[in-house]
C-alpha positions as CSV (number, residue, x, y, z in Angstrom):
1,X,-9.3,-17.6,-5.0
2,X,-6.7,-17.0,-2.5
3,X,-6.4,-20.9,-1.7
4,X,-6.4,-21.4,-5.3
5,X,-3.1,-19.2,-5.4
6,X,-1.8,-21.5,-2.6
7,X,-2.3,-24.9,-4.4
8,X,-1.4,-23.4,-7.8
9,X,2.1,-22.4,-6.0
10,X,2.3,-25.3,-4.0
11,X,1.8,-27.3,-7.8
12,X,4.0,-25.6,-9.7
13,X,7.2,-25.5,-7.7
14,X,6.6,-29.3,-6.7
15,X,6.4,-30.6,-10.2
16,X,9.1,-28.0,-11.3
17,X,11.7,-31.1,-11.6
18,X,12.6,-34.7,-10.7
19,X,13.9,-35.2,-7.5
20,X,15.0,-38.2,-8.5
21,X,18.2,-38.7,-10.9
22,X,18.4,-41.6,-13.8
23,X,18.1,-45.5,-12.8
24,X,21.4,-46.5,-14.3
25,X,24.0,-46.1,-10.9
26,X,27.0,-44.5,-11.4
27,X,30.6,-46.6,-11.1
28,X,32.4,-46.0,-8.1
29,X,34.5,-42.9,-7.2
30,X,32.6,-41.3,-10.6
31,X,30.3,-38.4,-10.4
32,X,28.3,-35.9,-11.7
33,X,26.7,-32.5,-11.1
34,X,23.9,-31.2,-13.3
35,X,22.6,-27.4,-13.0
36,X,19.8,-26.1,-14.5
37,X,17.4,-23.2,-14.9
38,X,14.2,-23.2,-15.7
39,X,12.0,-20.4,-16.3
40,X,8.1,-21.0,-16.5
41,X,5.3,-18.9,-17.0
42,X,1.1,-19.0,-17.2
43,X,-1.5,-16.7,-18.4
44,X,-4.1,-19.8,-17.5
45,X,-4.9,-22.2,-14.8
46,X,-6.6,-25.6,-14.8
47,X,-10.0,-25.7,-12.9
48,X,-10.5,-28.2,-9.8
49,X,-12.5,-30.5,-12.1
50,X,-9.9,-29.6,-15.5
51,X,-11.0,-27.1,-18.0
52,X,-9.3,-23.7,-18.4
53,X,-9.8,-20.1,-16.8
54,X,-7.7,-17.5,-16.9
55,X,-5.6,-15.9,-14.4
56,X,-5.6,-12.5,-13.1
57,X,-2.2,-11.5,-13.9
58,X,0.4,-13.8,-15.3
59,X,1.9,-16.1,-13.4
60,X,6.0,-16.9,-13.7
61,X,7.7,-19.7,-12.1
62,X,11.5,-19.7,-12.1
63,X,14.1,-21.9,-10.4
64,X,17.9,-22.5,-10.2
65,X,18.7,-26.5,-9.1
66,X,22.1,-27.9,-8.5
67,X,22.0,-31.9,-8.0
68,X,25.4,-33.9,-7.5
69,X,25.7,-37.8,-8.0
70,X,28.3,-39.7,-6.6
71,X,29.6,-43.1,-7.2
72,X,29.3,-44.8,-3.2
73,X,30.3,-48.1,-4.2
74,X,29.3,-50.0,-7.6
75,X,25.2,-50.4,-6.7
76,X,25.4,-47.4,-4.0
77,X,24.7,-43.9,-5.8
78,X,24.8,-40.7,-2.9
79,X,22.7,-37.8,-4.5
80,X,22.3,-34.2,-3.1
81,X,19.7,-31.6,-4.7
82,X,19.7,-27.6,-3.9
83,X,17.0,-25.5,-4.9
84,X,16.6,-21.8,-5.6
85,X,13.0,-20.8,-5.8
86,X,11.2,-17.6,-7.1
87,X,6.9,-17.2,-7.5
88,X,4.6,-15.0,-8.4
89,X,1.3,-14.5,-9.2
90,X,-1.6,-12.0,-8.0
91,X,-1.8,-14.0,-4.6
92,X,2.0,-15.2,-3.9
93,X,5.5,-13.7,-3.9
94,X,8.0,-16.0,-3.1
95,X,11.4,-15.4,-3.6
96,X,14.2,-17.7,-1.8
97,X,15.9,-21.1,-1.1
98,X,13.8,-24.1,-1.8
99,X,14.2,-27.6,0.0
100,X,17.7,-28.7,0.4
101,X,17.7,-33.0,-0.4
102,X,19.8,-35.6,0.7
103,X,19.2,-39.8,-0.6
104,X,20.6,-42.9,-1.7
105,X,19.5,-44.9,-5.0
106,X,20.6,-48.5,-4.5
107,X,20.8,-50.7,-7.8
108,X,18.3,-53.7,-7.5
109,X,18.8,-55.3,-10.2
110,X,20.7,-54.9,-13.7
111,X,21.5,-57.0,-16.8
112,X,23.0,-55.8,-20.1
113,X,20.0,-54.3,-21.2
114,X,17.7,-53.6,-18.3
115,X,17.8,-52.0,-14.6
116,X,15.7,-51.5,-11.3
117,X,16.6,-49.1,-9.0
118,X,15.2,-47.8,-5.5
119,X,16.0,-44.2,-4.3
120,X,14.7,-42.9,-0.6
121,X,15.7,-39.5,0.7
122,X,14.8,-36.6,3.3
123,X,14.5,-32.9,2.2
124,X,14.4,-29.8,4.7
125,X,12.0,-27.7,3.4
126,X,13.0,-24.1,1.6
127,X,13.4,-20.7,3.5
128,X,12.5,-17.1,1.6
129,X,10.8,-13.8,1.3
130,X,6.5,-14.6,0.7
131,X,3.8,-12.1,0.4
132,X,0.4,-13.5,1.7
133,X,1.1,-17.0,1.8
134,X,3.5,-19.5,3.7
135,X,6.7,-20.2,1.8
136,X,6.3,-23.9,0.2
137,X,7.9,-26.2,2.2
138,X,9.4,-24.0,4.8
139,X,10.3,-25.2,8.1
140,X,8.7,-28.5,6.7
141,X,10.6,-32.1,6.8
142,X,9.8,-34.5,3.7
143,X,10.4,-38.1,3.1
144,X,10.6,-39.6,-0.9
145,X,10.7,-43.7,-1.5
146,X,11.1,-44.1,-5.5
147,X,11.4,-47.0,-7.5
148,X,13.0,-46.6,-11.1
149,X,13.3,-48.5,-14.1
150,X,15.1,-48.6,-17.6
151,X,16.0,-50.4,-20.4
152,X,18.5,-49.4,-22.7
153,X,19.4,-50.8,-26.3
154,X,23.2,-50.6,-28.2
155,X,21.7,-50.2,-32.3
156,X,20.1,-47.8,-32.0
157,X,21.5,-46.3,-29.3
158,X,17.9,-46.2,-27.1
159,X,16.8,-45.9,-23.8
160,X,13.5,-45.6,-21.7
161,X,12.9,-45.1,-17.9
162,X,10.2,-44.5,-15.5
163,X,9.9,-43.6,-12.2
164,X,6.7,-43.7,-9.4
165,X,7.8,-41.7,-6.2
166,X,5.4,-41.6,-2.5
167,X,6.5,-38.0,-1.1
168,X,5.4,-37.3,2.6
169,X,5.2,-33.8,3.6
170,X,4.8,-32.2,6.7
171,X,2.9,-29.6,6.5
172,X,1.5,-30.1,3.0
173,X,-0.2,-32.3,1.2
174,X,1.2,-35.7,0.5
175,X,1.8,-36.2,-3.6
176,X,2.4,-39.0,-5.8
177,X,4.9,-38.5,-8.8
178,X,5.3,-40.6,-12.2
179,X,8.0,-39.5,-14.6
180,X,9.0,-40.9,-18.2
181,X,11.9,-40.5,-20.1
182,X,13.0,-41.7,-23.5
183,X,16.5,-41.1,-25.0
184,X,18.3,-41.3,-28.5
185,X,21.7,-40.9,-29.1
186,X,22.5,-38.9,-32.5
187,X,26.2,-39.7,-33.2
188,X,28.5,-39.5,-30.4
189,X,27.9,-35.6,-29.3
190,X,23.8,-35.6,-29.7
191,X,21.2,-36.6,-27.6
192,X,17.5,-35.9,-28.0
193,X,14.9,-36.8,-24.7
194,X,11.2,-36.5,-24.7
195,X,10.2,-36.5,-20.9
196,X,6.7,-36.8,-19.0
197,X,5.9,-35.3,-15.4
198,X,2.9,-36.1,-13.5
199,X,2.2,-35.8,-9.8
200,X,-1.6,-35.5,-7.6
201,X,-1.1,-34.2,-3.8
202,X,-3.4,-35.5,-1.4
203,X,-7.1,-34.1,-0.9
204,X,-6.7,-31.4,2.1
205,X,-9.3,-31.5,4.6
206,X,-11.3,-29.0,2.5
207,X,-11.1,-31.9,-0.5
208,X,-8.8,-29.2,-2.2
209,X,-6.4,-31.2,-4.5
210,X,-3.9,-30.4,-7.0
211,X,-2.5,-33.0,-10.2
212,X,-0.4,-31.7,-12.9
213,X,0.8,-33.3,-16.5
214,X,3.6,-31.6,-18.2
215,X,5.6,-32.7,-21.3
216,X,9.4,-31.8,-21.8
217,X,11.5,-32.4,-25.1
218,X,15.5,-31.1,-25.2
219,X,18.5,-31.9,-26.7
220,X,21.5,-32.0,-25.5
221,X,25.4,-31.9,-26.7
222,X,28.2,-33.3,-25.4
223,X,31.5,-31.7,-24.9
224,X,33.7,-34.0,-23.6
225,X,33.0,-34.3,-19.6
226,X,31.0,-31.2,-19.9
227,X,26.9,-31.4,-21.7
228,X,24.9,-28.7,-22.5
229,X,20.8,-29.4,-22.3
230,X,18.3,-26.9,-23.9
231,X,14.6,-27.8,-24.2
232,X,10.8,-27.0,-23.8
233,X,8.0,-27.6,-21.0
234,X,4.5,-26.9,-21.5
235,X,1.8,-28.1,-19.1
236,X,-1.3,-30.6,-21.1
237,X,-3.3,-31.8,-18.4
238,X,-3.8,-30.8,-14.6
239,X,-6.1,-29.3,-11.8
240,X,-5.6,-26.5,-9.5
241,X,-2.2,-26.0,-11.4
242,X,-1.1,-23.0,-13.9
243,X,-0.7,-23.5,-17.3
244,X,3.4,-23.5,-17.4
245,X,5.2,-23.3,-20.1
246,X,8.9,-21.9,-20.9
247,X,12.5,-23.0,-21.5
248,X,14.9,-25.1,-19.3
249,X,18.6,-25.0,-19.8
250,X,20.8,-27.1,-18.4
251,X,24.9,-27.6,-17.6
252,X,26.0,-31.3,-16.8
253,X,29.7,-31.9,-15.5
254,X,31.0,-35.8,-15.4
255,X,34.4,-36.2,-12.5
């Protein structure tokens, strides 16, 4: 059960959020920063093989990111990601900063209505206060290749992307990650996104494994260069992962 508290950590801070920002680069000498707070919690876990148990005591998840987006050149988009971590369940207390990133997403490809995109960056693992268990990621050195992919349409104002990311971890597992997104734009202030997260780590040498599904849906309003995002996760699917589920609330500022 202790190694299950590991991996169910370990799971629930990795698929926490995207690393990677949107597939649609931004112009040059434009940016944006986007801060959000999230806030998850479990009473339940998903087995090794799926199926439910329950946990101990409840498990809470909660996070504070910062990720900033600039404008390099037209194709070239810089991106930088802080994280501020805080776990625990009957097994971990973790309390502290998570990994610090630092990437480039390079525009492939883009027509009027479609785009290709590939990001790769390096994070330096996260540095806090634990109880019982090595801090995730700290001390550790990770490398992320993603490719994204969108298409956007003008009436109605649409758009859907996905991303598939290969995460190398020293020190933990490897994981794959697959996000969706699909947007709608309700007038000129409104815009409502339904989002999918889904990652699998690597089997350990113990054949210990964790995979997560979670579904997000939010809307956000816009206030001239300043949006506000409010919205919902709740894990469906997974193994070795909690059953998350709670708000995320979000500040976006365009310069």
């Amino acid at each position: 059960m202790r190694a299950v508290g590991g991996l169910l950590i370990i799971a629930g801070l990795a698929s926490a959020s995207s690393a990677g920002a949107g597939a649609w680069s931004l112009p040059k000498g434009q940016g944006q920063a986007i801060l959000k707070y999230e806030d998850m919690r479990a009473d339940e876990a998903f087995g090794p093989v799926g199926g439910r148990f329950d946990l101990p005591v409840e498990r809470r998840d909660r996070s504070a990111s910062l990720l900033v987006e600039y404008g390099l050149t037209e194709r070239l988009t810089l991106q930088m990601k802080g994280e501020w971590q805080q776990g625990r369940d009957a097994y971990v207390d973790f309390d502290g900063r998570g990994p610090l990133e630092i990437g480039a997403r390079w525009q492939a490809y883009r027509d009027d209505d479609n785009v290709v995109a590939v990001y790769a960056g390096y994070a330096q693992g996260g540095a806090g206060r634990n109880a019982g268990y090595a801090a995730p990621g700290a001390g550790d050195s990770d490398w992320e290749v993603r490719l994204l992919g969108g298409r956007s349409w003008v009436q109605p104002r649409t758009f859907v992307e996905a991303q598939l990311a290969r995460r190398w971890r020293q020190g933990l597992p490897d994981e794959v990650r697959i996000d969706l997104t699909a947007g709608a734009h309700l007038g000129e202030n409104w815009m409502l996104m339904g989002q999918a997260f889904g990652g699998v780590t690597d089997k350990t040498p113990d054949g210990a494994s964790a995979g997560w599904l979670s579904f997000e849906g939010s809307a956000v309003r816009h206030f001239g260069d300043w949006s506000v995002q409010a919205g919902w996760r709740h894990a469906v699917a997974g193994h070795e992962t909690a059953v998350s589920r709670g708000p995320i609330i979000g500040l976006w500022r365009r310069f």
